[in-house]
N, C-alpha and C positions, 0 to 999 in steps of 0.2 A: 504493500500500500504506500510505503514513504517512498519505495523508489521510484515514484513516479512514469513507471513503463506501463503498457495495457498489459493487463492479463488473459492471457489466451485461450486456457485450459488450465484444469487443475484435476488431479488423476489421484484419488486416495486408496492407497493398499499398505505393503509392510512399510512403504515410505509413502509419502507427498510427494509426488511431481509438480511443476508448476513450469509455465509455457507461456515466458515474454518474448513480446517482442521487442529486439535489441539491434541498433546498428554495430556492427562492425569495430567502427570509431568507439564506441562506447563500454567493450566487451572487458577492459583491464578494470576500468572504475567502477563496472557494476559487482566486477569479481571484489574489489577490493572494498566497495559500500555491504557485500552479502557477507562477507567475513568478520566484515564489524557489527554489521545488525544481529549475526547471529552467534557471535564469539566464537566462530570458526567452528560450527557445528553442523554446519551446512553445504554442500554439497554445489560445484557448478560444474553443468555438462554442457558444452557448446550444441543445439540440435543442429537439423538440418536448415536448406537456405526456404525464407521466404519473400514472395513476391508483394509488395504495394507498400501502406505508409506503415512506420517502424518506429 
């Protein structure tokens, strides 16, 4: 919610998936704002590409 990205999807089983959309340009500071919001408890997996506004 604080990082300010849309949320795409959100997938609940043994873990939370969650599916922003992120440019490119954006991908080191989200990694490094998800590390601090969650005291490095959290998980980031770059997905696949997607097409239109991001």
């Amino acid at each position: 919610r604080t990082s300010g990205r849309e949320v795409r999807d959100v997938r609940y089983g043994e873990a939370v998936t969650i599916d922003i959309a992120l440019p490119d340009a954006d991908v080191d500071a989200f990694r490094a704002w998800l590390a601090d919001a969650t005291a490095g408890t959290a998980g980031f997996e770059p997905g696949g590409e997607a097409y239109g506004d991001a």
